[in-house]
Structure formats: C-alpha cells, structure tokens
C-alpha positions as CSV (number, residue, x, y, z in Angstrom):
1,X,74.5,86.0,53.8
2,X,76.2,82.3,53.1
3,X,79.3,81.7,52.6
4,X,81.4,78.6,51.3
5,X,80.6,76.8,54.5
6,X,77.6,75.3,53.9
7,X,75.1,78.5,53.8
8,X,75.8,79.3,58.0
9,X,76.1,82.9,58.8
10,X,79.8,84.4,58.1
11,X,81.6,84.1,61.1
12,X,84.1,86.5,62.6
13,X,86.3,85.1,64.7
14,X,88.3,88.0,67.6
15,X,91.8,87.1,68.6
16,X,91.7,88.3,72.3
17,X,89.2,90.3,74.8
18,X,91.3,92.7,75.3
19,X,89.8,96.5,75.2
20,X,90.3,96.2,71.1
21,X,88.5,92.8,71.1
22,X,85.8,93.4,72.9
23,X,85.0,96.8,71.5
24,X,85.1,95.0,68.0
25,X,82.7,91.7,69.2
26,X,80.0,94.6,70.7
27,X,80.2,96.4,67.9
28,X,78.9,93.8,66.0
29,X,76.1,92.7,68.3
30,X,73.7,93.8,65.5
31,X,75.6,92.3,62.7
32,X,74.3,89.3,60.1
33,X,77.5,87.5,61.8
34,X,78.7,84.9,63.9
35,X,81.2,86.6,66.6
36,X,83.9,83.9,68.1
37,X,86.1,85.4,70.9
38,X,89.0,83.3,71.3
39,X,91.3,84.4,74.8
40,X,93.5,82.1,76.5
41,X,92.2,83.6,79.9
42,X,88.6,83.8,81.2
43,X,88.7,87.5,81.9
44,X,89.0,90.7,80.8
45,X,91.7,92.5,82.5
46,X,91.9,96.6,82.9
47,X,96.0,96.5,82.8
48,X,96.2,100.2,83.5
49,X,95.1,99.5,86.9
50,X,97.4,96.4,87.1
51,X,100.0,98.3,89.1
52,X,97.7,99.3,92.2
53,X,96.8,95.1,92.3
54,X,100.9,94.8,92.6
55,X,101.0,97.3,95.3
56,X,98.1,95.9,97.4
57,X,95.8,99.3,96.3
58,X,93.1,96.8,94.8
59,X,92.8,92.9,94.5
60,X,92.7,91.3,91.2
61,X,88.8,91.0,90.7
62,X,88.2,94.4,91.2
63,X,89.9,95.2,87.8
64,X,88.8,91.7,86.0
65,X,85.6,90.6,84.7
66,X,84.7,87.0,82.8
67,X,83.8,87.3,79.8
68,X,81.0,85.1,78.7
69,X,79.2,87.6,81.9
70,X,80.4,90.7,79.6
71,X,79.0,89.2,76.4
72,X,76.3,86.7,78.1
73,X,73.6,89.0,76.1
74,X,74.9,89.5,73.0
75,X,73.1,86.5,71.4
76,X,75.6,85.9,68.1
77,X,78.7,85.8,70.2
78,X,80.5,82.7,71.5
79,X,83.7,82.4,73.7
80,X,86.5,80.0,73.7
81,X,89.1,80.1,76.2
82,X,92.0,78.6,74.2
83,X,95.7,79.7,72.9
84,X,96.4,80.4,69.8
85,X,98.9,78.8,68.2
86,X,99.3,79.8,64.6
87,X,96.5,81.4,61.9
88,X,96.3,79.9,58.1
89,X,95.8,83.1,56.7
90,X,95.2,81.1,53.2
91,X,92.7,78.0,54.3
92,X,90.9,81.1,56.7
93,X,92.1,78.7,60.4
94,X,93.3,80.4,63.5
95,X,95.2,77.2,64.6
96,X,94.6,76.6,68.2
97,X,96.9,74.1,70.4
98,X,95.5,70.3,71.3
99,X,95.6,70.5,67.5
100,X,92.0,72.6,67.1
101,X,91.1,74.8,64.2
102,X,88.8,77.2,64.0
103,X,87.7,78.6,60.9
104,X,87.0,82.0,60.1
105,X,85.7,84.8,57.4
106,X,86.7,87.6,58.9
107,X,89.3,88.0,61.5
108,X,90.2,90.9,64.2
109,X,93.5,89.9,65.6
110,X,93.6,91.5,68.8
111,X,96.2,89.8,71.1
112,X,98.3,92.7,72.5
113,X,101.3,92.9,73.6
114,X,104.1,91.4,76.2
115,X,107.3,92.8,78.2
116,X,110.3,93.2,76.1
117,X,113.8,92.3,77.8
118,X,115.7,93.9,74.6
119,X,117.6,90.5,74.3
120,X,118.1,89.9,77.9
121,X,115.1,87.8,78.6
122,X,117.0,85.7,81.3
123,X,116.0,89.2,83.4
124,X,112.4,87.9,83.5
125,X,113.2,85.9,86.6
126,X,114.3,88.6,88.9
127,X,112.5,91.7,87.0
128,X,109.2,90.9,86.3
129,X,107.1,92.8,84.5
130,X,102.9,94.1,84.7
131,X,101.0,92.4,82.2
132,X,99.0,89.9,83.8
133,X,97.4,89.4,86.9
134,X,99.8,86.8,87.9
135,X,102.4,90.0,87.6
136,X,100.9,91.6,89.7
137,X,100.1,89.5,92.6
138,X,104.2,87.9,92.4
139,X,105.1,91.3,92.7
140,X,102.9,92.2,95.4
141,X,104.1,88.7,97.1
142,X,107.8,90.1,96.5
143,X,107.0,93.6,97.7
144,X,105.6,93.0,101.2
145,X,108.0,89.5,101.8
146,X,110.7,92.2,101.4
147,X,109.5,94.0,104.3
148,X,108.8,90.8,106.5
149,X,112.1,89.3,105.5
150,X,114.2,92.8,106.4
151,X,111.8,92.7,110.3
152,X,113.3,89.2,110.6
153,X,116.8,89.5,109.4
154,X,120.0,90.0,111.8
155,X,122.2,91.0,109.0
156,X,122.5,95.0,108.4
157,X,123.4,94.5,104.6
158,X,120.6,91.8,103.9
159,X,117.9,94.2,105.7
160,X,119.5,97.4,103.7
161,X,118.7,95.1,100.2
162,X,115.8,94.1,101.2
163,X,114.2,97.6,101.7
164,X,115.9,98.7,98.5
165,X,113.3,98.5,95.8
166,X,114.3,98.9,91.9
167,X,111.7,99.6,89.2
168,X,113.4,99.5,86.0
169,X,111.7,102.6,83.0
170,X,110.6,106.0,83.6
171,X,107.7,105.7,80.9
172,X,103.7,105.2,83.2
173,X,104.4,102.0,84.2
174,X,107.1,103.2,85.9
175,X,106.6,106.3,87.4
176,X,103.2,104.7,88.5
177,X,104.4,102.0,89.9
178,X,107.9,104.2,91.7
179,X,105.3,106.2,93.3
180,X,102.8,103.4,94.5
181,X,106.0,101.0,95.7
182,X,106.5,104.4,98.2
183,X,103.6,105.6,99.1
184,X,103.3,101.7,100.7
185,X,106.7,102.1,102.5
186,X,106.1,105.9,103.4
187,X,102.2,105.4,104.8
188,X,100.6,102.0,104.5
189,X,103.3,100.3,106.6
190,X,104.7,103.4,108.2
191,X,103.8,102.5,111.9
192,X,103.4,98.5,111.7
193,X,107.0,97.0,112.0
194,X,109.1,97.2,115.5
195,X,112.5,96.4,114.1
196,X,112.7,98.2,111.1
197,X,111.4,101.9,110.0
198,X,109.7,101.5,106.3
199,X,109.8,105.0,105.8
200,X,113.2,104.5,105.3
201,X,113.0,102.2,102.8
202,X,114.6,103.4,98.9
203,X,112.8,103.1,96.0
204,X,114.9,103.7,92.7
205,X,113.7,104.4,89.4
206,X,116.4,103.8,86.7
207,X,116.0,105.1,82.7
208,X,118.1,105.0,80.3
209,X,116.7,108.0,78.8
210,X,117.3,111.6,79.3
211,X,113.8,112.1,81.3
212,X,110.7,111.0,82.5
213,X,107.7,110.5,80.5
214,X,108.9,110.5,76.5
215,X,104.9,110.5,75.6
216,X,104.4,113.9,77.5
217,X,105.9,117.1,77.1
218,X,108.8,118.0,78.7
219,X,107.3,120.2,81.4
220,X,105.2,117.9,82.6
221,X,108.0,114.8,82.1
222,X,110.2,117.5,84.6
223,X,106.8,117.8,87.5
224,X,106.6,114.4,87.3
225,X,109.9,114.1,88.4
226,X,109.7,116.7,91.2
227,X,107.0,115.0,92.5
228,X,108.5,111.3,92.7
229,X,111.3,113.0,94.3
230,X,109.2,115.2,97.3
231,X,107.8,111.2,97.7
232,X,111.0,109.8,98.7
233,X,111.6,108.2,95.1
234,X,115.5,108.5,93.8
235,X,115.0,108.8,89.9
236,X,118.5,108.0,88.0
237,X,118.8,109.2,84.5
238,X,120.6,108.1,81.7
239,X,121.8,105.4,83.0
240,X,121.1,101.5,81.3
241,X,120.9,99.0,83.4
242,X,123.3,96.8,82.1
243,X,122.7,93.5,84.4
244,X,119.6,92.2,86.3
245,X,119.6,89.1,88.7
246,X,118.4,88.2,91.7
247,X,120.6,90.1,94.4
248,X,120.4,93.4,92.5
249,X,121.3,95.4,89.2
250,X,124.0,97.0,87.6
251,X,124.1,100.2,86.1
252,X,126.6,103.2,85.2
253,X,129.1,100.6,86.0
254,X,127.9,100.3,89.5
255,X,126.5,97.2,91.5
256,X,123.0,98.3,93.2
257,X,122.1,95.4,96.1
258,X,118.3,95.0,95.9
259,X,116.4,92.2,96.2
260,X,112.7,93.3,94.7
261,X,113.1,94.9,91.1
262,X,110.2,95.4,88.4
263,X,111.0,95.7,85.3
264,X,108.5,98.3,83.1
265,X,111.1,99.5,80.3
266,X,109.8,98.0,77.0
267,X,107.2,96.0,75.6
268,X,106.9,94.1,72.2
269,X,104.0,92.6,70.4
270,X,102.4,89.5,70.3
271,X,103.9,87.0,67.5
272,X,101.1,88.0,65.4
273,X,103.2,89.0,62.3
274,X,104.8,85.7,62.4
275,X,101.4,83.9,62.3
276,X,100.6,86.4,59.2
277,X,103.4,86.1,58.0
278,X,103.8,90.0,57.2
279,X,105.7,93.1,57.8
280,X,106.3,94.5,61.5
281,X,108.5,97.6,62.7
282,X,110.4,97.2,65.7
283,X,108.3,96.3,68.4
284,X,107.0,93.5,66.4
285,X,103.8,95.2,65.4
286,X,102.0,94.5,62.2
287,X,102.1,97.1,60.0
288,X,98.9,97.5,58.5
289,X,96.7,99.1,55.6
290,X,94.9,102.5,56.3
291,X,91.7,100.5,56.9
292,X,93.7,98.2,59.9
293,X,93.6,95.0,57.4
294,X,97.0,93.2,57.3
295,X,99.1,93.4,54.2
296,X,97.9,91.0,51.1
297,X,94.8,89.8,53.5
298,X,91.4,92.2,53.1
299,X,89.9,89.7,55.4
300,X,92.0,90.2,58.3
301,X,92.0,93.1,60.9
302,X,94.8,94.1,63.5
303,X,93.9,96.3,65.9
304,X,95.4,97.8,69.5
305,X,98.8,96.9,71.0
306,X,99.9,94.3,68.0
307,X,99.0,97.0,65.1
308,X,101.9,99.7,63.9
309,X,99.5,102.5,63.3
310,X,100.1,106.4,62.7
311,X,97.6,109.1,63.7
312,X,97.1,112.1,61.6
313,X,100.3,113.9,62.3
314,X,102.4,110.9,60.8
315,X,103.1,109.9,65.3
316,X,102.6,105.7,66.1
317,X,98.8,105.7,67.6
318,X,99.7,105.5,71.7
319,X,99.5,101.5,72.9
320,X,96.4,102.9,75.2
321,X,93.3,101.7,76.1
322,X,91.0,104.5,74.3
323,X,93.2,104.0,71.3
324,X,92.2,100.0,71.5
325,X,88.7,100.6,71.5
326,X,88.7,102.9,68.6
327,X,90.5,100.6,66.5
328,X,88.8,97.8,67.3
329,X,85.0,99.6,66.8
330,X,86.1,100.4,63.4
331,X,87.4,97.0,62.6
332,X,84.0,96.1,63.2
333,X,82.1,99.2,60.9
334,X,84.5,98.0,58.0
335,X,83.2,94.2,58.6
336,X,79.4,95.6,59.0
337,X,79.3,97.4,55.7
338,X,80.9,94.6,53.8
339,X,78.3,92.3,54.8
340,X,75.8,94.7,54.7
341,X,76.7,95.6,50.8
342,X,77.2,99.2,51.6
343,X,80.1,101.6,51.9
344,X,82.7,100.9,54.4
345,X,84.2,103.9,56.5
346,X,87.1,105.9,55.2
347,X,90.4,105.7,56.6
348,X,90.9,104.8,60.3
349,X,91.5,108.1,62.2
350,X,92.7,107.7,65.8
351,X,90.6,110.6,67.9
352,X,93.3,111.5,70.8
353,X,91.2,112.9,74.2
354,X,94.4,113.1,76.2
355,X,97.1,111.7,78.0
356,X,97.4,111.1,82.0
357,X,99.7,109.5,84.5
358,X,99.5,109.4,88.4
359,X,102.7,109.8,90.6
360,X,101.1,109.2,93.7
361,X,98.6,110.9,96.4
362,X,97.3,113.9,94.8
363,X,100.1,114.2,92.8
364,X,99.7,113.6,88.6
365,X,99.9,114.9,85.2
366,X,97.5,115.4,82.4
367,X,97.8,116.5,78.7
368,X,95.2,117.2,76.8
369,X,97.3,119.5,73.8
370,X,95.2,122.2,74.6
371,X,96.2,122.1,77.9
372,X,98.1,120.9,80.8
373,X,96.8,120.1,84.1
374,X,99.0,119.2,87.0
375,X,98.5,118.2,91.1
376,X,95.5,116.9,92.9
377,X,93.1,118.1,89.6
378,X,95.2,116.4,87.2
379,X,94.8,113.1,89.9
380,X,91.0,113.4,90.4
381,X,90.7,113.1,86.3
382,X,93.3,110.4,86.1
383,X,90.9,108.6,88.9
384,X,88.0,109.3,87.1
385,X,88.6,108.6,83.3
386,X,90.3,105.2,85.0
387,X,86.6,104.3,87.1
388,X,85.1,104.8,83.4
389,X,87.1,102.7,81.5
390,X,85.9,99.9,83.7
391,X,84.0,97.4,82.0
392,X,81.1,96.9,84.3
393,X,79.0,98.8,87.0
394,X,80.5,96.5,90.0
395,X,84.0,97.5,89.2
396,X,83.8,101.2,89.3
397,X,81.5,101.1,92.2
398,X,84.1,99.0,94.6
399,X,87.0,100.6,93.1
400,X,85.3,104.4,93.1
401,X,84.9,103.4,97.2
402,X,88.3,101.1,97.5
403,X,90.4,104.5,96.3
404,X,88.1,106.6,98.5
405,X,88.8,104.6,101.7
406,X,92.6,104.6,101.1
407,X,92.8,108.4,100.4
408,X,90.8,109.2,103.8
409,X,93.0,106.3,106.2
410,X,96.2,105.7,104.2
411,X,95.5,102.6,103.9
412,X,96.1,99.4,101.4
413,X,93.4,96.6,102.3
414,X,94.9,94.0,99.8
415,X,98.0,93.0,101.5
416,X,98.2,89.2,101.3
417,X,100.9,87.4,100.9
418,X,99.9,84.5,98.8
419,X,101.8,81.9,96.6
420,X,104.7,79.0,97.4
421,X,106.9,81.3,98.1
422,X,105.2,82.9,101.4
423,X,107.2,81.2,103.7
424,X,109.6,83.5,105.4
C-alpha cells in the first residue's frame, strides 16, 4: 500500500518494547508494514521480577533480553535505541533527541510508566523506587552495604539504623519486596556475620491506606498481612509518611532512623499526553477512544501503563503485564485491518485471568473471581505464570532452576555488591 512518502510501505513506528510494544510489533510480523521500535534501552525488561534482582534472588540478565535477538526474525521490523523527546502528532514525527525525527503512519505509543513521589520528588534520593534495572541493583548495593556497614560499626544506634529497613506502599511492589528484604535477613544471611545477628534485623512496611493489597479482596489483602507478619515484617497502617531523607522517615508524627528505604507507593505515566497534547486522568494516563486511539488522532494508539482504560465493569484496566499484551495485540488487529481494507475489531475488551502476589517462601495470594487460592499453591502458580511471561526459552529455564536452588538451600546467589559506592 503507498502512502504520501514516496510509494514505501506504511510504516508503524512502536514507542517502547515493553510487554505492550512488543506484543503490538509481533503482531504485525505478517503485516504489509514497516515496524520501527524505538526504546531508549537495549532490552526488554520483565519488571514484575525486578524486585528479586534488588534482593539478590536473580541477576539482571536473567529477567532482560536485547531486543534486536527478540525481533532478529521478524524481517519488517527495525530497532532504534533512542529517547524520545516529543511526537508531531500533525506532521506524523516522533521527535527524538540529537534533533532526529522519525516519521510515522501509524503509531503505538507504548512508553509505560515511572515512580510517582506525589509532589515530593526530592525523596527519590533516599527512596528509590523498582522500575529499571539500575533500581534494582542500587537497591540491592544499598541492602547488603547495610548489613556490612552495621558488622563494622562501633556505634549501637548507627548498627540499629542500619539493620532497619523501610519499604514505603502496601500495594505488590511492596508486600513483595517487605517479604523478599526479610526472607534475606531471616535465611540468606542468617549464619554469615560474627558481630551482628541478621535475623534481628526490622523490616517495616508503611501505607497510608487502611490495608494491604487495594487490587485484592479484602480476605486475601488481611492473609497477606498475616503472613508478612509470621515473616518478621512490621506492617503500619494508615499512616503517611510525611518526610523521607537519608537517615530515615517520618510518619504519624514520629521520626523512624533507617538508613535503606524503597519507595513502591505510586506510579505515574510517561509524559505521553503532553507529547499528544490530550486529555489524561490522574496518573497522567491518556485517556483514550474505545478502540485505544488517542483523542482527535485515528492514527495513534496508546496502549499498557500510559493508557487510562476501563474493563467491562466500568474498573481502570490493572497496569499488568497480561493487560499490556492484550492492548497492545489489538493495537495491532485495528492497524492490520486498516491496511488490509477490511473490518477492524470491535471495541477493546480487556480479558482478566487473575490476579497474584507473593509474600515470601510458600507463602502468596491468588484471585481468580471465581476463586481464591492462598499458601504454597497460590506461590507455585505465582512462580509459574511469572516463568511464562518470560520472553525467551533461556530465561525461564535459568530462572525455573535459579528459584529451585534457592527454595532447596535458602540461598541468594546474586549478592554482589557493585557500584561507586561499595566502599565500606
């Protein structure tokens, strides 16, 4: 099909390769289309699994794949590793910095989301968050200097701050990450420090909310909070942290010394609505048309974590990797058909299998609507839709074996400290 640039195949140009954006570019593999994937990395990431790279469960590769390997067979798809800086929805550019435009005929912005500080972003410094994998390995760095540094320390209140560990939400991220940060101090260092005791470490998960878990229903929000607790974790509810630096936080009016906090209590969209220049709700997601095109622009798709969408019971579509995928394989039907001359697909429907979240060591929580499944059985399905949701073969293989080792010895066998600040 030609189009007004000189007869060459339309080209459809993918803002990030993200689960959205690369479900979109290999749905299109058959397509009468050019594919451009434009990502300011080099790798796909699996962020669900980000957590167990931060607490030395799995090193970064293991949940990472390039991807010109992923889409090194898919003939009418190109990659660019560049940012994006802007998109002329009018002259059809995604404006990309050293000044680079790259034109397009369709777009799929996929481009996610980041942490959300809710106005305090001077936090960032001493509360990172999990998006990247540079998250994750500066908090790994931060969680296992804490230990060294309290084995070195002479002085009783430093030592007691430094084995004080804060992780700021109660939604996954958090109550994954509260029950990974102890199940390090409670078994994977348990017997390998002569001055201090890690078991005796705290970990404290603060939210601001009324419970655990808003996503899930409340009975499995209230297990989930049993079982942080029978894992050592201290879980404080209803109570907003009100100030974050780097010697600890406050909250409920108290001062909390802790010197390693994580911060997992908000995220917000990409600027894509300010590119588009359209309407976004509050998290600064796009609010898009029933068929995931942005306002005013047929031509453009927004799909995953930087789209505002609602499911068939009027609820916002979860920020979740299935959800991702879906949107962004329809994106891609809707494109097919147009070029193809035929009917596109109705209305995007999000298809919801389930919800899960791990705790720790046998211990999780599944919904599925139908039914609720807690314990070890809710865990080995958490493990196993996770291995799935891998993009390649390699990955679920060393991670299927990496999970299976550290279940039998107790073990974490990524704990390096790496980075300028490894110097005790």
């Amino acid at each position: 099909m030609a189009t007004e640039r000189g007869g060459a195949l339309p080209r459809v140009v993918i803002l990030g390769a993200g689960f959205g954006g690369l479900s979109a570019a290999k749905a299109l593999r058959n397509a009468p289309c050019d594919v451009v994937v434009i990502d300011r990395r080099n790798y796909h990431l699996f962020q669900p699994l980000l957590y167990q790279v931060a607490t030395a469960a799995l090193s970064p590769a293991e949940i990472a794949s390039p991807i010109r390997s992923i889409l090194s067979r898919q003939k009418n798809a190109r990659v660019l590793m560049a940012r994006v800086t802007g998109v002329d929805a009018q002259r059809k550019l995604v404006n990309l910095e050293r000044g680079r435009d790259e034109p397009f005929d369709y777009l799929i912005v996929a481009t996610g989301a980041r942490h959300a500080y809710f106005g305090h972003d001077d936090w960032a410094k001493s509360a990172p968050g999990l998006k990247k994998i540079e998250d994750a390995t500066d908090i790994r760095r931060r969680i296992l200097l804490a230990f060294e540094r309290a084995e070195t320390t002479d002085d009783a209140d430093e030592r007691k701050a430094l084995l004080t560990f804060v992780v700021i939400g109660g939604g996954a991220t958090g109550v994954e990450m509260a029950g990974a940060i102890a199940e390090v101090a409670h078994w994977a260092l348990a017997d390998e420090f002569r001055v201090i005791d890690p078991t005796q470490a705290r970990v404290i998960l603060v939210e601001a909310g009324p419970r655990l878990l808003p996503a899930f229903p409340a009975d499995l929000a209230e297990h989930a909070r049993k079982a942080l607790e029978k894992l050592g974790v201290e879980v404080h509810l209803g109570r907003a942290v009100e100030h974050c630096d780097d010697n600890g936080i406050v909250y409920g009016g108290e001062r909390l010394a802790a010197r390693t906090i994580v911060w997992g209590a908000g995220v917000q969209a990409s600027p894509a609505a300010k590119w588009l220049d359209v309407d976004k709700d509050r998290a600064g997601r796009v609010v898009v048309a029933k068929d995931l095109t942005a306002p005013g622009h047929a031509e453009i798709f927004v799909v995953g974590d930087t789209a505002a969408v609602l499911d068939g019971k009027g609820q916002p579509v979860p920020g979740i990797a299935p959800a991702a995928k879906q949107m962004g394989a329809y994106a891609a039907r809707v494109i097919f058909a147009r070029l193809a001359g035929s009917e596109p697909p109705g209305p995007f429907r999000y298809r919801h299998a389930g919800s899960l979240a791990t705790i720790g060591r046998s211990a999780a929580i599944a919904d599925f609507g139908w039914l609720k499944v807690t314990g070890w059985l809710a865990w080995w399905l958490w493990g196993i839709a996770h291995i799935y949701f891998l993009i390649d073969f390699r990955s679920r293989f060393i991670v299927a074996m990496q999970w299976f080792w550290s279940y039998l010895t107790f073990r974490r066998g990524a704990r390096l400290i790496t980075g300028t600040e490894a110097d005790v």
